[in-house]
C-alpha positions in Angstrom: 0.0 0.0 0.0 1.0 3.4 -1.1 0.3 6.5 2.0 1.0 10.1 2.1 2.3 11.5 5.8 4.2 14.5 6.8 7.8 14.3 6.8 9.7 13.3 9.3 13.3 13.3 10.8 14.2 9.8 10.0 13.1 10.6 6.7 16.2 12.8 6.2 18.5 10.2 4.3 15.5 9.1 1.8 14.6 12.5 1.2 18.3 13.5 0.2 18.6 10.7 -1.9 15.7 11.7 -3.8 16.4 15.4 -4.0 19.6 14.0 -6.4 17.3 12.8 -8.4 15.4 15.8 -9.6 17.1 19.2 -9.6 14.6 21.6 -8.1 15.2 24.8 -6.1 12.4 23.7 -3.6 14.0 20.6 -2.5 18.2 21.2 -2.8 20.6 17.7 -2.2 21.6 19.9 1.0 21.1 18.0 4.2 20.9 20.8 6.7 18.4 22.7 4.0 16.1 19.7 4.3 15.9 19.0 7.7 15.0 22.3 9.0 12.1 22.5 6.3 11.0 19.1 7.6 11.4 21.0 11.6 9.0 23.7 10.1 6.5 21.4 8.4 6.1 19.5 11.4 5.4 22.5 13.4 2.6 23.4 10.6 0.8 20.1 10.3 1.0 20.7 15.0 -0.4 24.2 14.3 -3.4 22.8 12.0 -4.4 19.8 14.1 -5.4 22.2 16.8 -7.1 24.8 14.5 -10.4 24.6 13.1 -10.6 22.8 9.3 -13.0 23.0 6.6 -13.8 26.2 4.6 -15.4 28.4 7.0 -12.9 28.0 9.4 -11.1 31.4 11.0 -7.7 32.6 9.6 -4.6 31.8 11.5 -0.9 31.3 11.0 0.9 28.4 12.2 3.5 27.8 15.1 6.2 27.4 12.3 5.4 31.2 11.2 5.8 32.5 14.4 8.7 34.2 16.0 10.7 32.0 18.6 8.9 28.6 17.0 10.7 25.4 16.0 12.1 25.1 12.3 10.5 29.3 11.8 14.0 29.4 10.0 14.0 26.6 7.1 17.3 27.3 5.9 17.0 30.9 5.9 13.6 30.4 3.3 11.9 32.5 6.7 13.3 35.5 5.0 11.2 34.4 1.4 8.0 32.9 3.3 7.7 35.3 6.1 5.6 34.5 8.8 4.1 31.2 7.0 3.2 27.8 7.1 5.0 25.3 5.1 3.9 21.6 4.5 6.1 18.9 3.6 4.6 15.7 2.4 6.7 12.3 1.5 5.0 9.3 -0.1 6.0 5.7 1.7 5.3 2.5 0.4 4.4 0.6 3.4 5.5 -2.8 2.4 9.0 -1.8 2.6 8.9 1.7 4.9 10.8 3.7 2.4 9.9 7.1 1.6 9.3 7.0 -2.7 8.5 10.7 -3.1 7.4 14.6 -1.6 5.8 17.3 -2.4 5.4 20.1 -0.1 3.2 23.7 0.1 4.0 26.9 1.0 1.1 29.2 3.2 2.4 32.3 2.0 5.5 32.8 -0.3 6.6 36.2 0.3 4.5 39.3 1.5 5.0 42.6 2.6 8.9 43.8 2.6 9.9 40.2 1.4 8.5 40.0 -2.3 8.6 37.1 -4.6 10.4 38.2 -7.6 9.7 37.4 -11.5 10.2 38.4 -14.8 7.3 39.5 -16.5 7.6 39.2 -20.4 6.5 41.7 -22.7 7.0 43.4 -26.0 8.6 46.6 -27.4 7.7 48.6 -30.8 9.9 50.2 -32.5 8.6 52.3 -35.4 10.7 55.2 -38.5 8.5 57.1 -40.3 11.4 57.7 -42.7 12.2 54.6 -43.3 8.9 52.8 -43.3 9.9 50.0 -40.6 8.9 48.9 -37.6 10.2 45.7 -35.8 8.6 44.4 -32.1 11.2 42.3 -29.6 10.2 40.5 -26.5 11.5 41.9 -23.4 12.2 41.1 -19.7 11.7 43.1 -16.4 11.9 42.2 -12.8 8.4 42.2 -10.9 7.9 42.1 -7.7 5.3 40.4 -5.9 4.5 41.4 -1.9 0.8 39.9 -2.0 1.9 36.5 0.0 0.3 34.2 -2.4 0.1 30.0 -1.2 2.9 28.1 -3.3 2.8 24.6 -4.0 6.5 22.9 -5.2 8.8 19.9 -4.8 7.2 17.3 -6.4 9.5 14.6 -7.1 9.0 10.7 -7.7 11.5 8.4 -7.3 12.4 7.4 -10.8 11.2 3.5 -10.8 7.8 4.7 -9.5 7.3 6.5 -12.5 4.6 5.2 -14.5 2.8 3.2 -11.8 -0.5 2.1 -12.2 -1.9 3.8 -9.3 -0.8 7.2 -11.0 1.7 7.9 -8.1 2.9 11.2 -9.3 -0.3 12.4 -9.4 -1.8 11.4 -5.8 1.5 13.4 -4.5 0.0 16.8 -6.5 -3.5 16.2 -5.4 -2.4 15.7 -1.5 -1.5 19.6 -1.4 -4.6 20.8 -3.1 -6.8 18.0 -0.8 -5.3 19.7 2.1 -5.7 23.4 0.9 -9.0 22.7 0.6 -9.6 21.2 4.6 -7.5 24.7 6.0 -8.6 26.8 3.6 -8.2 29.7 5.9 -4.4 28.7 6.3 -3.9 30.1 2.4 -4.2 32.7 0.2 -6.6 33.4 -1.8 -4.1 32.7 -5.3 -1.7 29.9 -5.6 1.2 30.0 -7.9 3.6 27.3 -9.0 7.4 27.9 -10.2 7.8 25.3 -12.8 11.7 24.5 -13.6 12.9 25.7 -16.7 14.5 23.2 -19.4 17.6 21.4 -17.6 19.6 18.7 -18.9 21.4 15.8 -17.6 24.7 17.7 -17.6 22.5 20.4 -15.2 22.5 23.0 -18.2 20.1 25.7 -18.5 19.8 27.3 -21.2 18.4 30.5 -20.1 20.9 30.7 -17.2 24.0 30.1 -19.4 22.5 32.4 -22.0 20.9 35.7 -19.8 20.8 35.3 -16.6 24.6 34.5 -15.9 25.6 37.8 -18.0 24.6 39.4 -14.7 24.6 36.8 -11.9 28.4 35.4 -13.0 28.0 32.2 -10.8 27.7 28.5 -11.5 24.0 27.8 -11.7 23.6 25.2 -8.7 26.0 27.8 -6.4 23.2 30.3 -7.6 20.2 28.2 -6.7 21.4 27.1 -3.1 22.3 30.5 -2.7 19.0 31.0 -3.7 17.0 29.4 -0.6 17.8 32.6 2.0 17.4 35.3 -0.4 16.1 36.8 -3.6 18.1 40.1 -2.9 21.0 39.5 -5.7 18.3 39.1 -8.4 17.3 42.5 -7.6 20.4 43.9 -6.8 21.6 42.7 -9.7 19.7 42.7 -12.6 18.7 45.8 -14.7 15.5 47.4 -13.5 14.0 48.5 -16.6 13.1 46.6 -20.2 16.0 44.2 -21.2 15.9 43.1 -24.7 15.8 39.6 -25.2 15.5 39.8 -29.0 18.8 40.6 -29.2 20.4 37.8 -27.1 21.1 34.0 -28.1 18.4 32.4 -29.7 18.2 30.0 -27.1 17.5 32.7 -24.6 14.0 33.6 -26.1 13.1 30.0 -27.1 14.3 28.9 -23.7 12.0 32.0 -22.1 8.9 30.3 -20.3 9.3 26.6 -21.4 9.6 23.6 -19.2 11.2 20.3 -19.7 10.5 16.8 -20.7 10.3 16.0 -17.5 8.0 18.7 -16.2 5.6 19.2 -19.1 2.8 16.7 -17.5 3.3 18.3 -14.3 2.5 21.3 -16.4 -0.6 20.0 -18.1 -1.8 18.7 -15.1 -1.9 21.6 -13.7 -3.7 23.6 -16.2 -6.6 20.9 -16.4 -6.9 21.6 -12.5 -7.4 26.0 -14.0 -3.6 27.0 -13.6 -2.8 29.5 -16.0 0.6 31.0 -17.3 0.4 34.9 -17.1 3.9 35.6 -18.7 6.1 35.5 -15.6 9.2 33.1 -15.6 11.4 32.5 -13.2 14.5 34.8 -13.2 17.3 32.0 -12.9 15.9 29.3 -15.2 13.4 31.1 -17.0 10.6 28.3 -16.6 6.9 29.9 -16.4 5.2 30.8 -13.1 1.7 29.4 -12.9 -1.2 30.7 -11.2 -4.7 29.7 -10.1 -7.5 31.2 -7.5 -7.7 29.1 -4.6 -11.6 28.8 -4.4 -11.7 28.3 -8.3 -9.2 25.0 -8.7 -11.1 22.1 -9.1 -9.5 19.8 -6.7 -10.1 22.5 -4.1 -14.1 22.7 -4.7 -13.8 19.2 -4.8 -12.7 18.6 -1.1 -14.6 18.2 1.6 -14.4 17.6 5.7 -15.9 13.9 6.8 -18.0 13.1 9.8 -17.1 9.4 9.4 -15.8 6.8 7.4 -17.5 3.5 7.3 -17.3 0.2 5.2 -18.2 -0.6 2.2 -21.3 -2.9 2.2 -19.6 -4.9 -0.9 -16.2 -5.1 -2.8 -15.5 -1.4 -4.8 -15.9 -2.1 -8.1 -14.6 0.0 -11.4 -17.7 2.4 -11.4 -16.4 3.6 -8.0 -15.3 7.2 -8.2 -11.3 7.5 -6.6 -11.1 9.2 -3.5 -8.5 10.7 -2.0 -9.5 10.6 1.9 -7.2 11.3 4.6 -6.9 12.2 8.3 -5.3 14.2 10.9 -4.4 13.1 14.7 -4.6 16.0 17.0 -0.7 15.6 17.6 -0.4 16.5 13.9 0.4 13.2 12.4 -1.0 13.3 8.9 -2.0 10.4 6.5 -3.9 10.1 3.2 -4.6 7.3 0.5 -6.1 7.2 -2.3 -9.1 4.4 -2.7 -12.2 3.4 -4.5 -15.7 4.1 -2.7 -18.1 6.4 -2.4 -19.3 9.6 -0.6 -22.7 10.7 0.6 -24.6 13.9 1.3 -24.7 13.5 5.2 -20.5 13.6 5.1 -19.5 9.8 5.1 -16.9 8.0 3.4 -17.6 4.4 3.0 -14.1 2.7 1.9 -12.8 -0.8 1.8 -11.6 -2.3 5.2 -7.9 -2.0 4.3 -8.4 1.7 3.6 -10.6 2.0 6.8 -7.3 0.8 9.0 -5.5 3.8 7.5 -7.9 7.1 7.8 -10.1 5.7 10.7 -8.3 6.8 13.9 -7.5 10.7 13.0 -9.5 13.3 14.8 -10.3 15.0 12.0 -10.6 13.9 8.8 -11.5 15.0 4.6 -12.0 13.6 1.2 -11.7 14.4 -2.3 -13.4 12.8 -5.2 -10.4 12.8 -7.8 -11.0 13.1 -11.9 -11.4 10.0 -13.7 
């Protein structure tokens, strides 16, 4: 069987070892980086076990945003996420105990004084009367963001998972949304997603080598870790007006808001769920910056708190909707599967009795009717 938790410390060693699989500036191969972002997510998934859940419940940060609190620091990402709650999800197959894959979500990325920081494409006309031409290049200028929006990142599968018939990768993107939905209060009222740029195996990037380094003259992974306590050098150090990216490499413009192999179903699956690209990419690797409202993605509607889960009266069978149910103890331990069965009006879940030993013993608990 195939559960969702929160992350752990013993987790430390499988989460590394899957961070070298994927390069993503979310989840670094940097020990110390990942242990204090598991410290803070365990003091988020404390913080929402005690606070009311559902839709209607009151606004409140959690213990890891607040000054003095265990893990408030992440690796320095306090200084990008302010005072915010930050969610770290691993997947473990259960018949062995190892931890297959994470994803994680962010509260609030950024706010007030501490912006999140883009560049928004455009366009620039030219135009000589004289002459009788006019010529249009795409440009690139830094934004700044200080509205706190929720960020949802880090999704990575270990590689021999990949493919699986119980659609692994995608149970680990649904978790986050399943759980915005149950403390909707917790997030903002937009969520955005950084989707990495084009990479290779080598760990080129196109955009990097091609724009970006011409005024940030680092290696791109010394960049990146760098990266994880502060966005200041992007500003400091990039132009502040129009830069012409017409006039650069080639690979710089066709580079400019694509994604990889890798990441292009994330990307679609995404944008079936009502994420939309807005012409922001990410400064570093130039992949696009996606963005939904909260109370307008599908999975989010689609969630729901449960009063009680009870058996099935027969075997599920193939007309069964999926559900993604889960449950949280009020000391914060967190666990969700995804299972055929069926959900009434009144707020029950009625599951098989192998997924009733997982979500029955939480004191709260939700469900989401997935897409077929």
């Amino acid at each position: 069987m195939f559960v969702i938790r929160q992350a752990k410390p013993a987790d430390l060693d499988d989460l590394h070892s899957l961070a070298k699989q994927t390069f993503f500036i979310n989840l670094p191969p940097d020990r110390d980086i990942i242990a204090r972002k598991i410290a803070q997510s365990q003091a988020s998934f404390s913080s929402a076990a005690t606070a009311p859940q559902g839709k209607g419940a009151r606004a409140g940060l959690g213990n890891a945003g607040r000054s003095g609190s265990t893990g408030g620091d992440a690796a320095g990402i306090g200084a990008l996420t302010g005072r915010s709650d930050l969610f770290l999800f691993v997947l473990e197959d259960t018949d062995t105990g190892g931890v297959i894959g994470t994803s994680q979500v962010i509260a609030r990325m950024g706010g007030k004084g501490h912006p999140r920081v883009a560049l928004a494409l455009g366009t620039m006309t030219r135009r000589s009367t004289a002459l009788k031409i006019d010529w249009t290049h795409q440009t690139a200028q830094i934004a700044r963001d200080e509205s706190g929006p929720s960020e949802i990142g880090g999704l990575i599968l270990n590689h021999a998972f990949r493919g699986h018939k119980q659609r692994l990768g995608r149970f680990l993107s649904f978790v986050r949304f399943h759980f915005i939905g149950l403390h909707r209060a917790r997030f903002a009222s937009r969520v955005v997603a950084e989707m990495l740029g084009p990479i290779d195996k080598t760990g080129y990037n196109p955009f990097f080598e091609k724009f970006t380094r011409h005024f940030i003259p680092r290696p791109f992974p010394e960049v990146y870790r760098f990266s994880q306590t502060s966005k200041e050098f992007v500003t400091g150090l990039m132009p502040p007006g129009e830069i012409d990216l017409s006039i650069m490499d080639p690979e710089v413009a066709h580079a400019a808001g694509a994604v990889g192999d890798d990441t292009a179903p994330a990307r679609r699956m995404l944008e079936r769920l009502g994420f939309a690209y807005k012409g922001h990419i990410d400064p570093l690797d130039g992949g696009p910056h996606l963005e939904a409202v909260t109370d307008k993605i599908s999975l989010v509607a689609a969630t729901g708190v449960v009063r009680a889960v009870e058996r099935l009266a027969s075997r599920p069978t193939a007309g069964d909707p999926t559900l993604l149910v889960s449950t949280l103890t009020r000391e914060g331990e967190f666990l969700a599967i995804q299972t055929k069965g069926k959900r009434t009006a009144k707020g029950i879940v009625k599951v098989s009795p192998s997924a009733m030993s997982v979500v029955c013993r939480g004191a709260t608990m939700g469900a989401t009717t997935l897409p077929a």
